[in-house]
PyMOL CGO cylinders between C-alpha atoms (Angstrom):
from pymol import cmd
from pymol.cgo import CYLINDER

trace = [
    CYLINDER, 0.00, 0.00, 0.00, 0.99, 3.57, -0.17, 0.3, 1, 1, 1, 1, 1, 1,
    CYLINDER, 0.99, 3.57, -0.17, 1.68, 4.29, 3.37, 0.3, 1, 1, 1, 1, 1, 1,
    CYLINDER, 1.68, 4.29, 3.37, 3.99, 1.00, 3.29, 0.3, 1, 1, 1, 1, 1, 1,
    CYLINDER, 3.99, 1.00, 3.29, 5.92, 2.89, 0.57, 0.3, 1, 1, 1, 1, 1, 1,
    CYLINDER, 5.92, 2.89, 0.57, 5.96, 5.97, 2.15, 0.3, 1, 1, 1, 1, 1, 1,
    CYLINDER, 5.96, 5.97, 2.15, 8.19, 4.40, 4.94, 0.3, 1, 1, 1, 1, 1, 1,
    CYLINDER, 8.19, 4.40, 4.94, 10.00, 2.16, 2.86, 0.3, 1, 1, 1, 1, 1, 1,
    CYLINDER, 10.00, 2.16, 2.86, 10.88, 5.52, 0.95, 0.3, 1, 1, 1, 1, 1, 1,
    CYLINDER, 10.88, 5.52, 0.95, 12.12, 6.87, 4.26, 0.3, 1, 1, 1, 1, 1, 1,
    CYLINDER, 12.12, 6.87, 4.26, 14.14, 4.18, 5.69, 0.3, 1, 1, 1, 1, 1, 1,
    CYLINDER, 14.14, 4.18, 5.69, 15.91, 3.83, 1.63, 0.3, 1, 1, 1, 1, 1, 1,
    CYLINDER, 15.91, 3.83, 1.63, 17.20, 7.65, 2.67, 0.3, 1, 1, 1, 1, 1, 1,
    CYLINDER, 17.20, 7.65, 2.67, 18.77, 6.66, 5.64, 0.3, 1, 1, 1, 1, 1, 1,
    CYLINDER, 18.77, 6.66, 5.64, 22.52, 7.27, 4.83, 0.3, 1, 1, 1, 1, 1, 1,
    CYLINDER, 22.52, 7.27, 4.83, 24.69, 3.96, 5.99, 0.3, 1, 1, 1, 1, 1, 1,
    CYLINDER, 24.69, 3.96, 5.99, 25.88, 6.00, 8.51, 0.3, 1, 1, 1, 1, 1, 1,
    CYLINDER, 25.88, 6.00, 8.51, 22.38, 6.29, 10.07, 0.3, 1, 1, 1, 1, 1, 1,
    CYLINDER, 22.38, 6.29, 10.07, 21.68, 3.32, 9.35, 0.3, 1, 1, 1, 1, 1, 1,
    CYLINDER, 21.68, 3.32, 9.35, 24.42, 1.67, 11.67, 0.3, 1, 1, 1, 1, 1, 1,
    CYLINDER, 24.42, 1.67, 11.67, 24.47, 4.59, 14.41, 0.3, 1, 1, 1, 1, 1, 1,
    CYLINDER, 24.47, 4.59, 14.41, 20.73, 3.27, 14.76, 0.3, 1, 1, 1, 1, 1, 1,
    CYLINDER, 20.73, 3.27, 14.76, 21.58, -0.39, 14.88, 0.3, 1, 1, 1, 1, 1, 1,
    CYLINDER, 21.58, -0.39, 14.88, 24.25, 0.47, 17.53, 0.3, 1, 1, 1, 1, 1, 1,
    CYLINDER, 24.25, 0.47, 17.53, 21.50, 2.19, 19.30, 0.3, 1, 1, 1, 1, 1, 1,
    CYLINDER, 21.50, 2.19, 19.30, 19.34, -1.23, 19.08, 0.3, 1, 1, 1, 1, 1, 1,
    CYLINDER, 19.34, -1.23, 19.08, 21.87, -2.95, 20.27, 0.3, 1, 1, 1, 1, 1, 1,
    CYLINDER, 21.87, -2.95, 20.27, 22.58, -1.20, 23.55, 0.3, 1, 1, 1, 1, 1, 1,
    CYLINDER, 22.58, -1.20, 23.55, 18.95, -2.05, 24.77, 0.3, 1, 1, 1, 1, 1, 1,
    CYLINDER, 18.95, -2.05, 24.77, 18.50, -5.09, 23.20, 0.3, 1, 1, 1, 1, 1, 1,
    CYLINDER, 18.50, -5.09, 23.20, 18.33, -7.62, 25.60, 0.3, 1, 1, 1, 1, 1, 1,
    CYLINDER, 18.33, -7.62, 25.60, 20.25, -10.73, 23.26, 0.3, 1, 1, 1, 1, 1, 1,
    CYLINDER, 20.25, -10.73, 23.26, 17.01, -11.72, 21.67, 0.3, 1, 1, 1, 1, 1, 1,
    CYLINDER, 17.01, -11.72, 21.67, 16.59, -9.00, 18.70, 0.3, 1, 1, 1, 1, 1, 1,
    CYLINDER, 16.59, -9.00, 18.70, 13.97, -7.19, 20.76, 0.3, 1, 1, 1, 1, 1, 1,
    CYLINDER, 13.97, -7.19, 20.76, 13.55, -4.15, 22.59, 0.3, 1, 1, 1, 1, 1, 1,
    CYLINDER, 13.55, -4.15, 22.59, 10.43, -2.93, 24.55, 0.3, 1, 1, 1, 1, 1, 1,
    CYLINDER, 10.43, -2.93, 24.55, 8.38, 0.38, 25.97, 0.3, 1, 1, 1, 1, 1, 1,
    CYLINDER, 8.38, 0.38, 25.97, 11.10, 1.15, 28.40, 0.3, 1, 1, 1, 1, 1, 1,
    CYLINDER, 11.10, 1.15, 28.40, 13.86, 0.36, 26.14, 0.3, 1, 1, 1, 1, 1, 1,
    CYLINDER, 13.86, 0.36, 26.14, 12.41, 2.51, 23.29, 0.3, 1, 1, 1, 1, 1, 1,
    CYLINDER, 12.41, 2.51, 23.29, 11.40, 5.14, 26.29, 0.3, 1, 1, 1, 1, 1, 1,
    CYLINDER, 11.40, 5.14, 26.29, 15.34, 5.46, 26.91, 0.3, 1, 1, 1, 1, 1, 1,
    CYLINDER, 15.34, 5.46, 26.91, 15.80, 5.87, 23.21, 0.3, 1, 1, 1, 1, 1, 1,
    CYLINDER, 15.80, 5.87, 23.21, 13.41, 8.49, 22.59, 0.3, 1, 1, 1, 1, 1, 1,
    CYLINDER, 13.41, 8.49, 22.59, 14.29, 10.78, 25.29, 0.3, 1, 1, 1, 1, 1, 1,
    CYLINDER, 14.29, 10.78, 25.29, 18.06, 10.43, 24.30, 0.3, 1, 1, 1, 1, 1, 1,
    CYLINDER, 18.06, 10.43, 24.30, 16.62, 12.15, 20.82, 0.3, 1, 1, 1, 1, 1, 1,
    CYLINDER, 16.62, 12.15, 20.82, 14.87, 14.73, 23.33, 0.3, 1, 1, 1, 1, 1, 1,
    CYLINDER, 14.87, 14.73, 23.33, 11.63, 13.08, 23.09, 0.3, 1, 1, 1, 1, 1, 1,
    CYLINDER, 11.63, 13.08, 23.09, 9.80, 12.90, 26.12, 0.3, 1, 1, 1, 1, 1, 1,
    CYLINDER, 9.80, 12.90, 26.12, 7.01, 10.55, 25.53, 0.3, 1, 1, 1, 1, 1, 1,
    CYLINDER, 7.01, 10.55, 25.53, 3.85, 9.23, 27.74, 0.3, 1, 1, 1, 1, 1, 1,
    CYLINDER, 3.85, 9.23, 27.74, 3.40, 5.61, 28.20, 0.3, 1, 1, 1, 1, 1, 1,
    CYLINDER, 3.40, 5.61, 28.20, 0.17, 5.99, 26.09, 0.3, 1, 1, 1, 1, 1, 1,
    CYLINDER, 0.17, 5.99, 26.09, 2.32, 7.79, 23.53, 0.3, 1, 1, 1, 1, 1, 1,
    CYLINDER, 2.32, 7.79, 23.53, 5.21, 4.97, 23.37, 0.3, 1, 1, 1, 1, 1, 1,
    CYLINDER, 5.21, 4.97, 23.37, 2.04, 1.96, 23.45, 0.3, 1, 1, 1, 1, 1, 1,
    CYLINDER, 2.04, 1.96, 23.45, 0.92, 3.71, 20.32, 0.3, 1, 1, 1, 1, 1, 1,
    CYLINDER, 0.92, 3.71, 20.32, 4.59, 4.06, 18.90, 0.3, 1, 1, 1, 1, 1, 1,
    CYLINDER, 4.59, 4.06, 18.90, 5.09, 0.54, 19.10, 0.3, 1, 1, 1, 1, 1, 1,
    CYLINDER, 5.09, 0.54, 19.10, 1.55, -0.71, 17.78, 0.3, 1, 1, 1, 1, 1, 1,
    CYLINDER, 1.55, -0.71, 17.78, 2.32, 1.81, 14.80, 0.3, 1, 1, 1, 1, 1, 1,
    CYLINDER, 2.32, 1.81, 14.80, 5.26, -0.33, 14.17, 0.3, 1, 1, 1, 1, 1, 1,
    CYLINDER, 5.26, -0.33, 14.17, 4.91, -3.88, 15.68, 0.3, 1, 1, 1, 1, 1, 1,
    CYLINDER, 4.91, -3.88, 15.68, 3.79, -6.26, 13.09, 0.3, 1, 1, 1, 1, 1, 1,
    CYLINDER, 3.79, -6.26, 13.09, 3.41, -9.41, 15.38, 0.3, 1, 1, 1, 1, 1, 1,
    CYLINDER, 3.41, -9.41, 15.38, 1.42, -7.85, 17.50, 0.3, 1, 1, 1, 1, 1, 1,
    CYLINDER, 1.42, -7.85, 17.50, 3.90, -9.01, 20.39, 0.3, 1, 1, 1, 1, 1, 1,
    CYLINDER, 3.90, -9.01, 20.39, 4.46, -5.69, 21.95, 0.3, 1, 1, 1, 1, 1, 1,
    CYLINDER, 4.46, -5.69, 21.95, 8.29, -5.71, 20.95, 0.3, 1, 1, 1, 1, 1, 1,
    CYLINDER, 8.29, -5.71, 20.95, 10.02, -4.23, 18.05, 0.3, 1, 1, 1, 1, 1, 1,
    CYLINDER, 10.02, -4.23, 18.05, 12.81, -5.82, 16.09, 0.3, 1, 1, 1, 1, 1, 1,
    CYLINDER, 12.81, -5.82, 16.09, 15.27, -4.14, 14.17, 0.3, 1, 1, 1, 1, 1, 1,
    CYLINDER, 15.27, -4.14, 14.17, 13.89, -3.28, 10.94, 0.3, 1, 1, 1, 1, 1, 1,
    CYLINDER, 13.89, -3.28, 10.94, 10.56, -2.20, 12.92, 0.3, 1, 1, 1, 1, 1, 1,
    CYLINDER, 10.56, -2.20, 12.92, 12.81, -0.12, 15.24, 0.3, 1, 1, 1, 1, 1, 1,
    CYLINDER, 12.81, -0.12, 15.24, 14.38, 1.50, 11.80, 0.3, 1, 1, 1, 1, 1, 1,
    CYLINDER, 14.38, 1.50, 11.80, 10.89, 2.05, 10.39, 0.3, 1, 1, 1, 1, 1, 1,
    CYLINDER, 10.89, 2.05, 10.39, 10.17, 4.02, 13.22, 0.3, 1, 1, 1, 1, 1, 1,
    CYLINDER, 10.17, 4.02, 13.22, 13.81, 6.17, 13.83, 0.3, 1, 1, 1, 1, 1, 1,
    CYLINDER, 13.81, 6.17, 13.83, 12.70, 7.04, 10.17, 0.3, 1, 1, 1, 1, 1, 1,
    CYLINDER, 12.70, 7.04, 10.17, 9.43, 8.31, 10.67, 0.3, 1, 1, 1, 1, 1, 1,
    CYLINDER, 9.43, 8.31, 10.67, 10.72, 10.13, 13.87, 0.3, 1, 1, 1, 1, 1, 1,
    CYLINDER, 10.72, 10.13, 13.87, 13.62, 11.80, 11.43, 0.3, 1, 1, 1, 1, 1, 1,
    CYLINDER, 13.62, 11.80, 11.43, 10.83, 12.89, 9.25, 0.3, 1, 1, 1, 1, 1, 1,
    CYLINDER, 10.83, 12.89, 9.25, 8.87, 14.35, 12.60, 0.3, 1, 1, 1, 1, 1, 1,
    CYLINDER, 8.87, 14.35, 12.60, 12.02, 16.38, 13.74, 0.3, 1, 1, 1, 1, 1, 1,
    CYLINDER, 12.02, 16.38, 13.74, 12.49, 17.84, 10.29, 0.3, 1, 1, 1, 1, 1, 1,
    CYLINDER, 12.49, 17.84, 10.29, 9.10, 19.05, 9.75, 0.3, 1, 1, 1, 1, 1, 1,
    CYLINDER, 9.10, 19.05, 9.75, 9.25, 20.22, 13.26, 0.3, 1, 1, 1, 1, 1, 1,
    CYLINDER, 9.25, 20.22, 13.26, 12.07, 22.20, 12.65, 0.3, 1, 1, 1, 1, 1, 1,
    CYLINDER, 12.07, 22.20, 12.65, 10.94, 23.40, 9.59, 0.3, 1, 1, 1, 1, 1, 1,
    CYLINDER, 10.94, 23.40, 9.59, 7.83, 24.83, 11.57, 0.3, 1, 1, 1, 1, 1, 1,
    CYLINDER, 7.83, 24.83, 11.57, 9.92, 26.10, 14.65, 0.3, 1, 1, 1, 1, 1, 1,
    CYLINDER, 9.92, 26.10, 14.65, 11.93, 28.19, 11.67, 0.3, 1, 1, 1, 1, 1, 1,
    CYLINDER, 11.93, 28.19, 11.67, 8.64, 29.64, 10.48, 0.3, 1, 1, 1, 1, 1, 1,
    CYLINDER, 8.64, 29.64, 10.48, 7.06, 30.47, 13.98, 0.3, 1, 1, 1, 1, 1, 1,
    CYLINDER, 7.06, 30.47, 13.98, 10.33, 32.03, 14.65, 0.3, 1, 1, 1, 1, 1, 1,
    CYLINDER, 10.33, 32.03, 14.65, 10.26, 34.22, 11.43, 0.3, 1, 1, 1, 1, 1, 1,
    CYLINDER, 10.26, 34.22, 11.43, 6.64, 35.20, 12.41, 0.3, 1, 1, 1, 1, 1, 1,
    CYLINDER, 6.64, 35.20, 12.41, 6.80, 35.83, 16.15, 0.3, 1, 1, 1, 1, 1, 1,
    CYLINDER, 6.80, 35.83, 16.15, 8.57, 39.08, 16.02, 0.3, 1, 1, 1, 1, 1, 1,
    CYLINDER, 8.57, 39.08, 16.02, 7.32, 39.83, 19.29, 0.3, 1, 1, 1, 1, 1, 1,
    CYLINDER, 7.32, 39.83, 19.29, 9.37, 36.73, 20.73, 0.3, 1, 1, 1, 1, 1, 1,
    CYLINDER, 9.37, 36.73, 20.73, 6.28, 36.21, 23.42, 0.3, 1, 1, 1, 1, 1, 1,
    CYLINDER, 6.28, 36.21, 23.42, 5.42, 32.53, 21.62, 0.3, 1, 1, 1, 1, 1, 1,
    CYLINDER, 5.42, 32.53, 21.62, 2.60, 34.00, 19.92, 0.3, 1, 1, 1, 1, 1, 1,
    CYLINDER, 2.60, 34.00, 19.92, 1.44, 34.92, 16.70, 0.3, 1, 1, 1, 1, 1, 1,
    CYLINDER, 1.44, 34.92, 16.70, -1.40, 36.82, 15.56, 0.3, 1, 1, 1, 1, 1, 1,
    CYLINDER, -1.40, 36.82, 15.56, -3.78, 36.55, 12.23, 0.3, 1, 1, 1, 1, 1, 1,
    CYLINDER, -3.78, 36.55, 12.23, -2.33, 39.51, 10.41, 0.3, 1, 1, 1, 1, 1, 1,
    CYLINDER, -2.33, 39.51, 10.41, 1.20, 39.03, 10.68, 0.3, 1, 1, 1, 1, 1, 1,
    CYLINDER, 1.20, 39.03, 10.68, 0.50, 34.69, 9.71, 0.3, 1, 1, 1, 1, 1, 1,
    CYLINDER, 0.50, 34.69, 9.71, -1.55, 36.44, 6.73, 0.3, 1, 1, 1, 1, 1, 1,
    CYLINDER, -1.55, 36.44, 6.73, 1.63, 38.26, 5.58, 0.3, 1, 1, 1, 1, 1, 1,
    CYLINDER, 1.63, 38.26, 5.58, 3.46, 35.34, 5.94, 0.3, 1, 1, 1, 1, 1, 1,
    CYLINDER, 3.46, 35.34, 5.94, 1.46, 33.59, 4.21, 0.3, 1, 1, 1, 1, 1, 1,
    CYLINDER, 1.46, 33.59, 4.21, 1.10, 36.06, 1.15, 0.3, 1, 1, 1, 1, 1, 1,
    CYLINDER, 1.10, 36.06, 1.15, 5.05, 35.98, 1.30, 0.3, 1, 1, 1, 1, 1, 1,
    CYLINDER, 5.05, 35.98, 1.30, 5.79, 32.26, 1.05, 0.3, 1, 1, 1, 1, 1, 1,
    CYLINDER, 5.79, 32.26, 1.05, 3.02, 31.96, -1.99, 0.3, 1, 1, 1, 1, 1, 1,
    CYLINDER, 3.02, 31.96, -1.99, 0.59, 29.90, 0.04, 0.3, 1, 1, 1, 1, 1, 1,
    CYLINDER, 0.59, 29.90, 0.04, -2.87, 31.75, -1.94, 0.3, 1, 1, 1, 1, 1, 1,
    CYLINDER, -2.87, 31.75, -1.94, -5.58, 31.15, -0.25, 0.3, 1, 1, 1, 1, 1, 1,
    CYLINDER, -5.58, 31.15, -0.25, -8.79, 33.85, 0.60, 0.3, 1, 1, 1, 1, 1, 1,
    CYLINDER, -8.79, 33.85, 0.60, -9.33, 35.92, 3.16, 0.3, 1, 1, 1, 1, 1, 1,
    CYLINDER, -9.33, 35.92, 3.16, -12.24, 33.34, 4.05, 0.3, 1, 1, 1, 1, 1, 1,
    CYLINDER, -12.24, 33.34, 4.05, -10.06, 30.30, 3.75, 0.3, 1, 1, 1, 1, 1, 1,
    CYLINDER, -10.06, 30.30, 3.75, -7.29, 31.76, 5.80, 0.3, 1, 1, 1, 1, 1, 1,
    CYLINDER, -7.29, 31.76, 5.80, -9.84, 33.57, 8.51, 0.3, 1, 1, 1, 1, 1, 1,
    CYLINDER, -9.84, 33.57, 8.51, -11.71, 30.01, 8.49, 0.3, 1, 1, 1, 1, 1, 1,
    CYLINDER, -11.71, 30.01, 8.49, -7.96, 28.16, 8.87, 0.3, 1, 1, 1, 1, 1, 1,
    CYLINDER, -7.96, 28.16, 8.87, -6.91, 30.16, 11.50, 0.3, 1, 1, 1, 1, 1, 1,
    CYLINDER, -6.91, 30.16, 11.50, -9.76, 29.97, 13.39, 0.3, 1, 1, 1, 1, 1, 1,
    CYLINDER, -9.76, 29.97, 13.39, -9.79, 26.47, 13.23, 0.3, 1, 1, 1, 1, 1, 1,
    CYLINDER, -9.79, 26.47, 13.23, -6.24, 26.21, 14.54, 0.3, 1, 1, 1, 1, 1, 1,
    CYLINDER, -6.24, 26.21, 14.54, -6.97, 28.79, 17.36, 0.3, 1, 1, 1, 1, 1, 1,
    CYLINDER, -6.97, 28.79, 17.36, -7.90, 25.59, 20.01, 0.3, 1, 1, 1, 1, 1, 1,
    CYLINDER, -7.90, 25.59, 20.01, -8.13, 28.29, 22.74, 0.3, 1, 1, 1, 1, 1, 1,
    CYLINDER, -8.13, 28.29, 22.74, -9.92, 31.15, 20.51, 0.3, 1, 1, 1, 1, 1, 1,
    CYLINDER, -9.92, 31.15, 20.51, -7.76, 33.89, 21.96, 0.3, 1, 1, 1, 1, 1, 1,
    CYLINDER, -7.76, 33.89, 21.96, -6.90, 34.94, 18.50, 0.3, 1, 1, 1, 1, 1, 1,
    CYLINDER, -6.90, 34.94, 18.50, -2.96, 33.98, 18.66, 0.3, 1, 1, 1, 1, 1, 1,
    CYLINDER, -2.96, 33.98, 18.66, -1.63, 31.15, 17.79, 0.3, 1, 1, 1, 1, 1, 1,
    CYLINDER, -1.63, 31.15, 17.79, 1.20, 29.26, 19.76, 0.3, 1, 1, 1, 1, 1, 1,
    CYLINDER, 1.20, 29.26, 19.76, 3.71, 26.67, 18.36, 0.3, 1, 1, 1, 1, 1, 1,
    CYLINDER, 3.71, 26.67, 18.36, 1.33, 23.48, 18.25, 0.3, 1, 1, 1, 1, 1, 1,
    CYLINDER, 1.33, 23.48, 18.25, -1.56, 25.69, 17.26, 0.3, 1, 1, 1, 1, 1, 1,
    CYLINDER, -1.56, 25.69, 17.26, 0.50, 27.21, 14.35, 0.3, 1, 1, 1, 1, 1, 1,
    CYLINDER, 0.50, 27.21, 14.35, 1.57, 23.39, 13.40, 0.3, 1, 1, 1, 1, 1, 1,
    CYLINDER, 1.57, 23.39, 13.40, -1.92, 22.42, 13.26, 0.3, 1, 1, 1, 1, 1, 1,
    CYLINDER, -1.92, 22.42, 13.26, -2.50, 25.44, 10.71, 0.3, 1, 1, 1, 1, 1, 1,
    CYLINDER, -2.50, 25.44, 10.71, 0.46, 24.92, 8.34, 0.3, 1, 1, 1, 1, 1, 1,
    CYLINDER, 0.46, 24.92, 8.34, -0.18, 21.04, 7.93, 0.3, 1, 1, 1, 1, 1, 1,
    CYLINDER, -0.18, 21.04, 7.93, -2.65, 21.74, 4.79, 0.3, 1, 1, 1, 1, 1, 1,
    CYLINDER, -2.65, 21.74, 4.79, 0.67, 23.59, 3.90, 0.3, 1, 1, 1, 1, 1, 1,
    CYLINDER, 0.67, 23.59, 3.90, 3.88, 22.03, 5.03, 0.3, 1, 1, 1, 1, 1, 1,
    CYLINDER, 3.88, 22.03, 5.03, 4.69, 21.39, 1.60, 0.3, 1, 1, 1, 1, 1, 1,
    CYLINDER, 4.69, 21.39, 1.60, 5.86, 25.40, 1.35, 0.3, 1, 1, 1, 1, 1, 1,
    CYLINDER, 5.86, 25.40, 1.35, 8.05, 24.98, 4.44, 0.3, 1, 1, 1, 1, 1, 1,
    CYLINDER, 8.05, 24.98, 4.44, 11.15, 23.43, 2.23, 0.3, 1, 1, 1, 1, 1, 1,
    CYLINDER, 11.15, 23.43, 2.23, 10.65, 26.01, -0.86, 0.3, 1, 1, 1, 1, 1, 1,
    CYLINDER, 10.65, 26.01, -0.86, 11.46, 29.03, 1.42, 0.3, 1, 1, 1, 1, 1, 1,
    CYLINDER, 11.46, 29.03, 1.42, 14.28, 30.63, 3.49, 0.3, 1, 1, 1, 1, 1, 1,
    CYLINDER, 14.28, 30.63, 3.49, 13.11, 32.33, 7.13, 0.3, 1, 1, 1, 1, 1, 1,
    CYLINDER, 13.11, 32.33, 7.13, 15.11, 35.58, 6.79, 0.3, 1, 1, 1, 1, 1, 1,
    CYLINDER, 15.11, 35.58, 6.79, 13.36, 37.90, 4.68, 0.3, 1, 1, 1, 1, 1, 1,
    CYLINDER, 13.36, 37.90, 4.68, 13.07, 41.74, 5.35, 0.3, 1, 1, 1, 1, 1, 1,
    CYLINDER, 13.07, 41.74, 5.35, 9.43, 41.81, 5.68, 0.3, 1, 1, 1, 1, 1, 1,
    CYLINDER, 9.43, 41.81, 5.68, 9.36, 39.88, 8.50, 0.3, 1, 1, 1, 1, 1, 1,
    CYLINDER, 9.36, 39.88, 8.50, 12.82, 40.01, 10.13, 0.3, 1, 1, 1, 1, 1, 1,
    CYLINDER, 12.82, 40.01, 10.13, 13.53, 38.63, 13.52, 0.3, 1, 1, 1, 1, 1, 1,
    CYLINDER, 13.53, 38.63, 13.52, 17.01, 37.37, 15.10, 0.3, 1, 1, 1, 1, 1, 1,
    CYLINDER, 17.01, 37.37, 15.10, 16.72, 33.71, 16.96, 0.3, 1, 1, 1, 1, 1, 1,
    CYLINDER, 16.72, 33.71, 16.96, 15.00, 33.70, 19.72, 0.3, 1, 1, 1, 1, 1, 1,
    CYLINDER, 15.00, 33.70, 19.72, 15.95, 30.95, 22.65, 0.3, 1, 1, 1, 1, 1, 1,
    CYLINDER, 15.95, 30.95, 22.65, 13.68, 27.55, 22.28, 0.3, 1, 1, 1, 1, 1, 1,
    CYLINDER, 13.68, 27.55, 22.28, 12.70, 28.47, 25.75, 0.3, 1, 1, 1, 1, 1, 1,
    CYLINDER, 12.70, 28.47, 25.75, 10.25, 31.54, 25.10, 0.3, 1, 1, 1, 1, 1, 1,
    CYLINDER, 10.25, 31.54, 25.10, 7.98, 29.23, 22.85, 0.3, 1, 1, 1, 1, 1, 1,
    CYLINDER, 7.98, 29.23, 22.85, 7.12, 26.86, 26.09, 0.3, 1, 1, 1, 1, 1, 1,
    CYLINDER, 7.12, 26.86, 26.09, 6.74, 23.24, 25.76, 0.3, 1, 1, 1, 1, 1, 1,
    CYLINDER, 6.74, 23.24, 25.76, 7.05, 21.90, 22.05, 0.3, 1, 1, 1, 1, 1, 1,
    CYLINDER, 7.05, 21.90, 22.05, 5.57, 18.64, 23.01, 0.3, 1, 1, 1, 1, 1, 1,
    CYLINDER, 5.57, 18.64, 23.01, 2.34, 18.04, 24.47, 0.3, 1, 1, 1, 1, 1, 1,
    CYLINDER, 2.34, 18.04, 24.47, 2.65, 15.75, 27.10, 0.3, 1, 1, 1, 1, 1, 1,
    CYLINDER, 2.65, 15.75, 27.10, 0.22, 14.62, 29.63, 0.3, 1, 1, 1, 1, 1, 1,
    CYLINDER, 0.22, 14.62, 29.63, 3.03, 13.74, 31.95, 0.3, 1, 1, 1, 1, 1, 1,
]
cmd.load_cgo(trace, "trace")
């Protein structure tokens, strides 16, 4: 099926490198039998700066566990380092853009400076279907938009993200410290 190509894709990008830096990885929490489980991969992820709940780890490993047996092998554990990759790229293409946005530097963005964004990385859309976007992405209606709310309005759009650089005139800001976004993750924990 697609989706099955869609990782296969993925993994086939992995440089060798990766490739073996992530079976070194498996191999440092597998326990001699070619498995690893929820703590093992809990380790993992938060040594990539992923701090997962248990509920998001049992769904990590159903995503990927083909048996069913509520361990992952190698190749499953590669499947998902590759669609984690993919995660942290997009994620950092989106940090980038809040960043270019959020010239305040208070985490939060508001409708008419996203619109000129917008307008600037050729994303057309109407007035309507930007208002109607925007408003949808707004979870707590208070008319800005934080990280995770400005990821939920660019995913109808990620594929701009690559096509652009973050440092135009318009909307100039220097780098402002990961910190004054708050917590990137949602976590129930």
């Amino acid at each position: 099926n697609a989706e099955y190509m869609g990782i296969f894709q993925m993994v086939e990008q992995l440089s060798k490198d990766k490739v073996e830096e992530f079976k070194d990885t498996f191999s440092l929490f597998d326990h001699g039998d070619g498995k690893i489980n929820e703590n093992d991969l809990d380790k993992i992820m938060k040594t990539l700066g992923q701090k997962l709940t248990e509920l998001q780890l049992e769904d990590m490993i159903k995503e990927v566990d083909a048996d069913g047996d509520g361990f992952i092998v190698f190749s499953e554990f590669l499947k998902l380092m590759a669609q984690t990759m993919k995660f942290l790229e997009l994620e950092k293409e989106l940090l980038d853009a809040f960043d270019e946005i959020n010239v305040e530097k208070d985490g939060l963005i508001g409708d008419y400076q996203t619109k000129m964004a917008f307008k600037k990385w050729g994303i057309n859309i109407t007035d309507e279907e930007f208002d109607e976007a925007y408003r949808k992405a707004d979870i707590n209606h208070d008319m800005q938009l934080n990280f995770w709310e400005f990821a939920k309005l660019m995913m109808p759009f990620k594929q701009f993200l690559k096509l652009h650089q973050y440092n135009s005139c318009l909307l100039y800001t220097s780098p402002s410290p990961r910190d004054q976004r708050g917590s990137r993750m949602p976590s129930s924990a």
